[in-house]
C-alpha positions in Angstrom: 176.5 238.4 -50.9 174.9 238.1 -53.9 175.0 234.6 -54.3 172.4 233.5 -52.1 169.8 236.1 -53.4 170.2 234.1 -56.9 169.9 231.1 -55.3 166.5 232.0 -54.1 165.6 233.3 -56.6 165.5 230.1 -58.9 164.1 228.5 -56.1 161.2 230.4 -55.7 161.0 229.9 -60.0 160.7 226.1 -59.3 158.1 226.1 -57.2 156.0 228.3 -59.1 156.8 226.0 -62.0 155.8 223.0 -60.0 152.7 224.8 -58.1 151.4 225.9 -61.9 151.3 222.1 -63.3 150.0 220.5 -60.8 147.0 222.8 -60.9 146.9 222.3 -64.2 147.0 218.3 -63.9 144.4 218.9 -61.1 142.2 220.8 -63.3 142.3 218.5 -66.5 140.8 215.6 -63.7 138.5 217.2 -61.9 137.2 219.4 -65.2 137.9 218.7 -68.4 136.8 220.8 -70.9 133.8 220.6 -72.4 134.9 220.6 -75.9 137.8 217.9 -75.9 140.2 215.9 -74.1 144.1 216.6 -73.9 146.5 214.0 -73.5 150.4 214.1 -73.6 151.9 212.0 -76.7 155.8 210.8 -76.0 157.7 212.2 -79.1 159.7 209.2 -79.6 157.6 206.3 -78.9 153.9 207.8 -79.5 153.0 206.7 -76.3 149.9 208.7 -74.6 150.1 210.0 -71.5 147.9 211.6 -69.1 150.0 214.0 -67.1 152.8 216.1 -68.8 156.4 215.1 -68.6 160.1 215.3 -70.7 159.5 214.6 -74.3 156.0 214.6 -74.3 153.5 216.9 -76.4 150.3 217.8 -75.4 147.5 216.2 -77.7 143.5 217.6 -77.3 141.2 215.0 -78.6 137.7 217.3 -79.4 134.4 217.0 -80.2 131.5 219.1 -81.4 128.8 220.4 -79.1 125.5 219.9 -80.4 123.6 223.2 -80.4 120.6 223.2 -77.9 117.2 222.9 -79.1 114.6 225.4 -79.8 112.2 225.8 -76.8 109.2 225.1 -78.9 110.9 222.3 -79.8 111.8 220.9 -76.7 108.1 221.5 -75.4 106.7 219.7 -78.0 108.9 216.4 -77.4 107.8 216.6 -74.2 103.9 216.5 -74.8 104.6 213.5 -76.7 106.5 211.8 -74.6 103.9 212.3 -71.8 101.0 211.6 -74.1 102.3 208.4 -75.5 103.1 207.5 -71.8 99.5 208.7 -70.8 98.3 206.0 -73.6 100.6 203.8 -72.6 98.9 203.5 -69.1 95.1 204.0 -70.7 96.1 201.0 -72.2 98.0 199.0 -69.2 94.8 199.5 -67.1 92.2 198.7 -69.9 94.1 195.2 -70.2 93.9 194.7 -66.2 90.2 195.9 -66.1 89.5 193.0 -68.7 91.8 190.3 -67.1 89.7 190.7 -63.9 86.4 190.5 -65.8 87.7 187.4 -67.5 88.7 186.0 -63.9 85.8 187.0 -62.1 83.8 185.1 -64.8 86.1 182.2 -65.1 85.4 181.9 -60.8 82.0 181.8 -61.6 81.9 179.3 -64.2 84.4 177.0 -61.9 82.2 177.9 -58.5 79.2 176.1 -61.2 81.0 173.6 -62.3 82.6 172.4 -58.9 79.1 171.3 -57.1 77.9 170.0 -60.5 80.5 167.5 -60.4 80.4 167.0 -56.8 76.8 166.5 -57.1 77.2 163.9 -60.0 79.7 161.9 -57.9 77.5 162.1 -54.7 74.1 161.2 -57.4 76.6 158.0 -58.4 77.9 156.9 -55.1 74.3 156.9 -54.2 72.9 154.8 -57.2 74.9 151.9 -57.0 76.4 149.9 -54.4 78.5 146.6 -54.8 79.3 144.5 -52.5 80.2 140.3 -52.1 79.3 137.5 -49.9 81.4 134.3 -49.9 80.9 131.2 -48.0 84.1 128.7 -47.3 86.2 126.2 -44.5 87.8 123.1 -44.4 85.4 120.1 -43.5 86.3 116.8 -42.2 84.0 113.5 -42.4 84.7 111.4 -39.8 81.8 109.4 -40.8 80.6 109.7 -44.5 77.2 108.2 -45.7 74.0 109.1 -47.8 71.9 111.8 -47.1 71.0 115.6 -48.2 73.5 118.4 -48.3 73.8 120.7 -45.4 73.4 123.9 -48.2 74.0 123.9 -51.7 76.8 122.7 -53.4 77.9 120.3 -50.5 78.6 117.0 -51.5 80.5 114.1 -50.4 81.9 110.8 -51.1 79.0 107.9 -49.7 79.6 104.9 -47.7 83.4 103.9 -47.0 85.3 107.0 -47.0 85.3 107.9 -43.4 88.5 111.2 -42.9 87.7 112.4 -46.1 88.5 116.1 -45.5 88.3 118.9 -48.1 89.0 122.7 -48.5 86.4 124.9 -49.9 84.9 127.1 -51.8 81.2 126.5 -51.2 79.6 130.1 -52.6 80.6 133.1 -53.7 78.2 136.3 -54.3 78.9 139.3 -56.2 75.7 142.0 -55.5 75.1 144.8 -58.0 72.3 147.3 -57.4 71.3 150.0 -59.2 69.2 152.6 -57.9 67.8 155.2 -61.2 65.4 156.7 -58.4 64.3 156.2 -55.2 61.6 154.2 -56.3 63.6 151.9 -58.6 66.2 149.3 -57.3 67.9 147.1 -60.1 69.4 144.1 -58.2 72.0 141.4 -60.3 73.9 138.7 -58.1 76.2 136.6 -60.3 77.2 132.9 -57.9 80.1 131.0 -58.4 80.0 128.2 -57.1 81.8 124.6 -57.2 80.4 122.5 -60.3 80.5 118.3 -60.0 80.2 116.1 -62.8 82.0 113.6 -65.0 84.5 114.6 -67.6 83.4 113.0 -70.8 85.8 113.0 -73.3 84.9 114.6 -76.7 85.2 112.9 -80.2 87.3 115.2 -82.3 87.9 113.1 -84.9 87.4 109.7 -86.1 90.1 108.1 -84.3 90.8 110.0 -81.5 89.1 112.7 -78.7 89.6 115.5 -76.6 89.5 115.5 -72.9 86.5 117.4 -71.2 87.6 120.4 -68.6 84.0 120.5 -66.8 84.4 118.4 -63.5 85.3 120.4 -60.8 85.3 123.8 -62.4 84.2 127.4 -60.5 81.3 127.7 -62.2 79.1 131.0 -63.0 75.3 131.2 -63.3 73.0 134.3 -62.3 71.2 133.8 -58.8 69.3 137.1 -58.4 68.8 138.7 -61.2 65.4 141.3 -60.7 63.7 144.5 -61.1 62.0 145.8 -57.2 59.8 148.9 -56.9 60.4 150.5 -53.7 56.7 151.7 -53.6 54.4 149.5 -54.3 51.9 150.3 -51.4 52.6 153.3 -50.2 49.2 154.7 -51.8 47.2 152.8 -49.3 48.2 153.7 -46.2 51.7 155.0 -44.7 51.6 151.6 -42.4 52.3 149.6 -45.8 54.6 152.3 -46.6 58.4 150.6 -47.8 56.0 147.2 -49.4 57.9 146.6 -52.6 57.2 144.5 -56.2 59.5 142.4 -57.2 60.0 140.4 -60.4 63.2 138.0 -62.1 65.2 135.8 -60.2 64.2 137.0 -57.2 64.1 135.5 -53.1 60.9 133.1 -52.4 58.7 134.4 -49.6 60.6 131.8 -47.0 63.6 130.9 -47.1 66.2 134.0 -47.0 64.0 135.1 -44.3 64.2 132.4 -42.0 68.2 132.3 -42.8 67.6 136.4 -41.6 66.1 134.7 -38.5 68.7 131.9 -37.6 72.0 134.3 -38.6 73.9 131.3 -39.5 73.1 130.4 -42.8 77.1 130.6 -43.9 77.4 127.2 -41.5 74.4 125.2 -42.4 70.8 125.1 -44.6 67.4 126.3 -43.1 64.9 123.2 -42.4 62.8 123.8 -45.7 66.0 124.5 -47.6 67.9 121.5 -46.0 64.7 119.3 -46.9 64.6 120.8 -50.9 63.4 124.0 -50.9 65.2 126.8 -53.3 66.0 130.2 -51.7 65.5 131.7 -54.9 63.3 130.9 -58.1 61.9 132.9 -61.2 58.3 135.0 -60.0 56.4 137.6 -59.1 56.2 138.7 -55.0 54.8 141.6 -53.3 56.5 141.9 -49.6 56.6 144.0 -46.6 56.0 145.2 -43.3 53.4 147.1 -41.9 53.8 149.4 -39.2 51.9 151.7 -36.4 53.3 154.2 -34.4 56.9 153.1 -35.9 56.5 149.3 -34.3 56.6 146.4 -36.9 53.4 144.5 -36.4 53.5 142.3 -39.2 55.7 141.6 -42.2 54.3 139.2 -44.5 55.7 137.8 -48.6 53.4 136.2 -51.2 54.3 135.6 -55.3 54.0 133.3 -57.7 57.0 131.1 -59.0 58.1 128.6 -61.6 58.3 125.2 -60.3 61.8 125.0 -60.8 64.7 126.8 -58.6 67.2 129.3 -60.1 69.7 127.1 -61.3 67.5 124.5 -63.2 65.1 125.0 -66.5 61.6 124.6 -66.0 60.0 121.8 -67.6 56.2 121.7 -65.9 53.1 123.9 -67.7 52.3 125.0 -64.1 53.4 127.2 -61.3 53.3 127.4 -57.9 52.2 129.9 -55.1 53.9 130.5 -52.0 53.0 133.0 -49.1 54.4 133.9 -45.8 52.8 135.8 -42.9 54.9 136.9 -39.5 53.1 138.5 -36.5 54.5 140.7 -33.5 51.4 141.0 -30.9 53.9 143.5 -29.4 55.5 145.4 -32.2 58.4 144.8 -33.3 61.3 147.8 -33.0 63.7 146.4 -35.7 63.9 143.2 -38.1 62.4 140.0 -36.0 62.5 141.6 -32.7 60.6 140.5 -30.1 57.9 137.7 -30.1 56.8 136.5 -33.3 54.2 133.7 -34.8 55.0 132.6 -38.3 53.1 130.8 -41.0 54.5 129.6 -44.1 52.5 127.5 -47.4 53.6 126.4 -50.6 51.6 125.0 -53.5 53.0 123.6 -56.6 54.0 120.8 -58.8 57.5 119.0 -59.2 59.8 120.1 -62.2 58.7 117.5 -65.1 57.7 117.8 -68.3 53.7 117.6 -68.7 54.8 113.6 -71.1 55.7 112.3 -67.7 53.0 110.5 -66.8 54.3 107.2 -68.8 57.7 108.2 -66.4 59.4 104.9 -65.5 61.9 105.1 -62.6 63.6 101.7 -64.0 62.8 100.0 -60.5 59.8 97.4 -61.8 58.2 97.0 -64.3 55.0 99.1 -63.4 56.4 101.6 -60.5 52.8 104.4 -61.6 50.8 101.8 -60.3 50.1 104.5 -57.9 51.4 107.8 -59.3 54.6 108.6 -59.6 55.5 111.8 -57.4 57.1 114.1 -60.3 53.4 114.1 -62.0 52.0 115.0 -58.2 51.6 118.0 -56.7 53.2 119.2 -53.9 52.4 121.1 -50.7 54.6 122.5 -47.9 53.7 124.7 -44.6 55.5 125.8 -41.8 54.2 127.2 -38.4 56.8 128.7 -36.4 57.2 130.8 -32.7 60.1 133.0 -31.9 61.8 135.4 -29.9 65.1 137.5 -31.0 66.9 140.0 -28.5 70.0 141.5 -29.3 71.6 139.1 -27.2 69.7 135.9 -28.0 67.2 134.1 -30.0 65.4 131.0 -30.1 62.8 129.5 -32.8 60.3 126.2 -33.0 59.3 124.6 -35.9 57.0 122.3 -37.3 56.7 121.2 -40.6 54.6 119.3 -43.1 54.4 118.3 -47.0 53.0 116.4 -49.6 54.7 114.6 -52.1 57.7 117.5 -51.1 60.7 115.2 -50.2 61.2 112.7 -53.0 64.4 110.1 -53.2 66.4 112.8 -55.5 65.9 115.5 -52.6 67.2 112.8 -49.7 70.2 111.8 -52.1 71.4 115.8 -53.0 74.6 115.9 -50.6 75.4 111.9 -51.7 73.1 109.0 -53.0 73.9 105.1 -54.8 74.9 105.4 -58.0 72.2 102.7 -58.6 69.5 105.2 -57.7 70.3 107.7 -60.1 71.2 105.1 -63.0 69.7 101.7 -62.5 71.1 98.5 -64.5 69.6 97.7 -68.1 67.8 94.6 -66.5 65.6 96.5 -64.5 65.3 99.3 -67.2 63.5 96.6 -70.1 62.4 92.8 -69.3 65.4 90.5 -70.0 68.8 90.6 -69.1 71.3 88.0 -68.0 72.0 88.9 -64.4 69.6 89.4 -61.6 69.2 93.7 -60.8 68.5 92.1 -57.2 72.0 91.4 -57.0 73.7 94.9 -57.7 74.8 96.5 -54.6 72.2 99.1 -53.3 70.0 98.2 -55.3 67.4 96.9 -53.4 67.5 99.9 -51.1 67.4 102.0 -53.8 64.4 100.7 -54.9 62.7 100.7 -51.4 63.8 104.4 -51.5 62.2 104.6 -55.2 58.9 103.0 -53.4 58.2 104.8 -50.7 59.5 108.8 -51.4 58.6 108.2 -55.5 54.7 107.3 -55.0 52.5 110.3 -55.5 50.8 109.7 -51.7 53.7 110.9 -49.0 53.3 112.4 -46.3 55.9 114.2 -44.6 56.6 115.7 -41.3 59.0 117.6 -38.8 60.1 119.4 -35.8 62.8 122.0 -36.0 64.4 123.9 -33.0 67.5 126.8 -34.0 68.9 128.9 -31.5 72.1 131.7 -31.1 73.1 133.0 -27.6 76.3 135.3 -27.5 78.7 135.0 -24.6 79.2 138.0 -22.5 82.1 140.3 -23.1 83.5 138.1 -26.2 82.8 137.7 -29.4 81.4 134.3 -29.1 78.3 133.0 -29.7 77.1 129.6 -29.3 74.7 128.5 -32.3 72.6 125.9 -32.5 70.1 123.7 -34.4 67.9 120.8 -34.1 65.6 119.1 -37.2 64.1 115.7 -36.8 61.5 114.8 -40.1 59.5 111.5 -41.3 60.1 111.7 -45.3 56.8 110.0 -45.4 54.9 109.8 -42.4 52.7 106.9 -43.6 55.6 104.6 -43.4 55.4 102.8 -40.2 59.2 102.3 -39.0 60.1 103.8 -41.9 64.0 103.2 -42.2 64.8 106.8 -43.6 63.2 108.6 -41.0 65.8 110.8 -39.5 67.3 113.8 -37.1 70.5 115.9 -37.5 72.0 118.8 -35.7 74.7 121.3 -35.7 76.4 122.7 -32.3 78.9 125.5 -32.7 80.7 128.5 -31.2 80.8 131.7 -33.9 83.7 134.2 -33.7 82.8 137.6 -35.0 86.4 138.8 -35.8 84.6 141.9 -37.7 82.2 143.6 -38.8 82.6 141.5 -42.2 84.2 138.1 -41.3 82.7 135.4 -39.4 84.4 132.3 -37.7 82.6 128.8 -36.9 84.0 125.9 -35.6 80.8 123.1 -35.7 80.0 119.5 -36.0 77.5 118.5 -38.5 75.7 115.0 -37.8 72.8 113.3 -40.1 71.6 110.0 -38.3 69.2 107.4 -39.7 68.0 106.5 -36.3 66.1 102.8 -36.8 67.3 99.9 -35.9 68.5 97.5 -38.7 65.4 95.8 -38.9 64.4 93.7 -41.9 62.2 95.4 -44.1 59.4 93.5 -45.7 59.4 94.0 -50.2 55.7 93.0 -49.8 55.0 96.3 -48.0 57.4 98.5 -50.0 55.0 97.3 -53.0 51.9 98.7 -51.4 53.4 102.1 -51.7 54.7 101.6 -55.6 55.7 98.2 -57.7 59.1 98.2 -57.3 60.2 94.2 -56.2 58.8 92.3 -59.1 59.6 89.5 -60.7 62.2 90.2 -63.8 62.2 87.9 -66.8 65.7 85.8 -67.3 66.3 85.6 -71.2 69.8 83.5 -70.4 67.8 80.7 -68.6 65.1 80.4 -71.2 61.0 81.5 -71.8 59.1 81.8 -68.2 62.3 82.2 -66.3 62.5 85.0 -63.7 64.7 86.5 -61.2 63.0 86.8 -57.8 62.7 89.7 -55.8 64.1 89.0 -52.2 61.2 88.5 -49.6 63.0 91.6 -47.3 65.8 94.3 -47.3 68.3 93.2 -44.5 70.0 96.6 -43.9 67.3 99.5 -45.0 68.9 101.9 -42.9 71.3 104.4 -44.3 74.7 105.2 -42.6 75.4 108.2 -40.4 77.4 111.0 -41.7 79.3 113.0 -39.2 81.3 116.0 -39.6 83.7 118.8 -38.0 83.9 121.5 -40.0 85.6 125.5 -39.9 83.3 127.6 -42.0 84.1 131.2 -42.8 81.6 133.5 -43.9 82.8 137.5 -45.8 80.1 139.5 -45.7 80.8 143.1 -47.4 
């Protein structure tokens, strides 16, 4: 019986034993004490343990408390620490307070500076302006002979070359203006253009010489090249108002605005300019319109010019005067519109030196019997009526001059060589060959004869025209000049006509097609002409003394000129014209 009381008994001891450590265990990990830690070391191998077990020996790892502060103390810490922070953020916002000064500032210095800037680009873009014009094709000569070129810088093999064909470049225009106020424009137009010429070599040393690169070069020269002010009338009334001054290299009076009037001066020359005329020389002009009730009534161009055109140096003492004058009885609402009259004069001299007047031409032996045309002065006028519409226009021409069209302005586009450099035996008496036997040479010096005297008379009708097709764009252009180079010639073999027929294509607002034909035609028959006659105009057939025969021996001029008239040129060309 009593067995199973001691039984429970160390039961119930076990439990308790078991019950007390784990609370103990459960206490150390939930609240250790505030002054250490204990941990249970193994005996025999040192190990540390957390929880108590056989062999183990309980460790407590302490530590000292710190003593609590003072409450002054304490207090005091505080107010620091919230005073320094209190500076801290003093400080924090002074520093953004000044950043956003600086930035508002820095906006306003940049909100300055951005239309400044702006304002200088828009002030630039507005003073200058650039733009380029060139001229080019492809040309084919069916028929080549003498004659004038159809614009500048057109030339072409003579006689005997008939399907010559070139590609080229015949102009090219850079334009530079400059405006430093409205009523300043600064104007500078460099041309290349195709140089001709023969390459001479050059003597380097005493034996030997250096090639020339000259013939056929792009060349550069200045063709405008002047000073304009925009105001020049406005003072006297507001219908003269846009009249400007112009002085340089500057456009004569006529010419660029007749090419205004035709629109196709990229495919061929305006009458004047065809006949000699420069579209440019060195002067002085005033031009303009003048206007009521916003209608163009008149527009008119008058200055003074050397004798010479852009390109060449003046040689003559003297100047000439040109002046233009365009009427619109009914006003005119934009440039040329409507119906117009114009009149055109010119009054000058030809480009010589003053020492000319002993000038021998090499064709006789006296050819000043008369006057020689390069000590003459010239005269050339122009009467004109024309309509434009925006579709259309049409203009007449007539012409006339005076000593205006010598042999060197027939013989710009292609002359005989014997024209431009006669043979030593007509050059000084003597020789030993006969100057009536060189080829050309006698129609040179009926050419010499009756353009080179200082009494011509010239003469000629002009009719130019444009009509666009409807709903293409096409146009059909047009022009027709017949002239007498001296109109007191009767059957004068050099009289002659040409005209150019094309359609335009305007692929753009800056390119222009033409596909043309170009004719010059000498229209006389072949008819003898007389060297008796050609010497009433200038000595030029004369006998020419013959040093190889012996004293008192002459060659003899022939009694007639069996083929005065010069060949035809014909030509189809493709002309391109970029206008930006």
């Amino acid at each position: 019986m009593n067995s199973p009381r001691w039984k429970r008994a160390v039961a119930s001891a076990v439990a308790g034993a078991m019950l007390a450590a784990n609370l103990s265990t459960l206490a150390f990990a939930q609240s250790p004490s505030p002054r250490g830690i204990t941990l249970y070391e193994d005996a025999k191998t040192g190990a540390l343990y957390r929880k108590p077990g056989r062999g183990r020996v309980a460790v407590t790892l302490g530590f000292d408390e710190p003593a609590p502060a003072p409450a002054p103390v304490v207090e005091k810490q505080v107010q620091e620490l919230k005073q320094s922070n209190e500076e801290l953020r003093a400080e924090f916002d002074s520093s953004q307070q000044k950043l956003l000064s600086e930035n508002a500032a820095l906006q306003t210095r940049v909100d300055k500076i951005e239309p400044a800037w702006i304002d200088y680009l828009d002030n630039f873009r507005n003073r200058y302006r650039v733009g380029t014009v060139v001229f080019g094709g492809y040309k084919l000569y069916t028929h080549t002979g003498f004659g004038p070129q159809q614009y500048d810088n057109n030339q072409w093999p003579g006689p005997g070359n008939n399907l010559y064909n070139s590609f080229d470049i015949d102009r090219a225009y850079l334009n530079f203006y400059f405006f430093p106020t409205p009523d300043w424009t600064l104007r500078l137009t460099p041309d290349v253009y195709k140089s001709y010429g023969t390459a001479t070599p050059t003597s380097n040393s005493h034996n030997s010489s250096v090639s020339s690169n000259l013939a056929g070069d792009l060349n550069y020269r200045i063709k405008f090249a002047s000073i304009q002010y925009n105001k020049a009338l406005d003072w006297l009334s507001d219908a003269t108002e846009g009249n400007v001054l112009q002085i340089g290299a500057i456009p004569n009076p006529m010419i660029p605005w007749e090419e205004h009037l035709s629109t196709f001066r990229y495919v061929t020359a305006s009458p004047w300019n065809y006949l000699g005329l420069s579209s440019a020389q060195f002067g002085l002009s005033l031009s303009g319109p003048v206007k009521f009730n916003e209608l163009e009534y008149f527009d008119y161009g008058a200055g003074v010019f050397t004798n010479a055109k852009y390109s060449q140096l003046e040689q003559s003492n003297t100047k000439q005067v040109m002046g233009r004058i365009s009427a619109y009885p009914f006003g005119s609402k934009w440039d040329t519109q409507g119906l117009g009259i114009t009149g055109f004069y010119d009054y000058g001299y030809n480009n010589a030196p003053p020492d000319n007047a002993s000038l021998n031409t090499g064709f006789g032996p006296n050819p000043n019997a008369f006057g020689h045309v390069a000590n003459a002065h010239l005269t050339r006028w122009a009467a004109l009526l024309h309509y434009t519409a925006e579709e259309w226009g049409i203009a007449a021409e007539y012409d006339q001059g005076h000593n205006s069209f010598p042999g060197a302005n027939l013989f710009t586009g292609n002359g005989p060589t014997v024209f431009f450099t006669p043979p030593a035996t007509a050059t000084a008496a003597g020789g030993t060959t006969s100057p009536y036997g060189v080829p050309y040479y006698n129609f040179s010096a009926m050419t010499a004869a009756l353009l080179g005297n200082s009494r011509t008379v010239q003469q000629g009708f002009d009719l130019m025209g444009h009509v666009h097709i409807p709903e293409t764009p096409l146009r059909l252009i047009g022009l027709f000049q017949w002239f007498e180079p001296n109109s007191k010639v009767n059957n004068d073999p050099l009289d002659f006509y040409r005209y150019m027929v094309g359609v335009e294509w305007q692929i753009n607002e800056f390119v222009r097609l033409a596909v043309d034909t170009q004719n010059l035609q000498f229209y006389h028959d072949q008819t003898p002409f007389s060297t008796t006659y050609a010497n009433s105009f200038a000595d030029v057939f004369l006998p020419v003394p013959n040093t190889k025969t012996g004293k008192g021996a002459v060659f003899a001029p022939p009694s007639s000129i069996t083929d005065p008239v010069p060949r035809d040129t014909h030509v189809v060309e493709l002309n391109l014209e970029f206008a930006f």
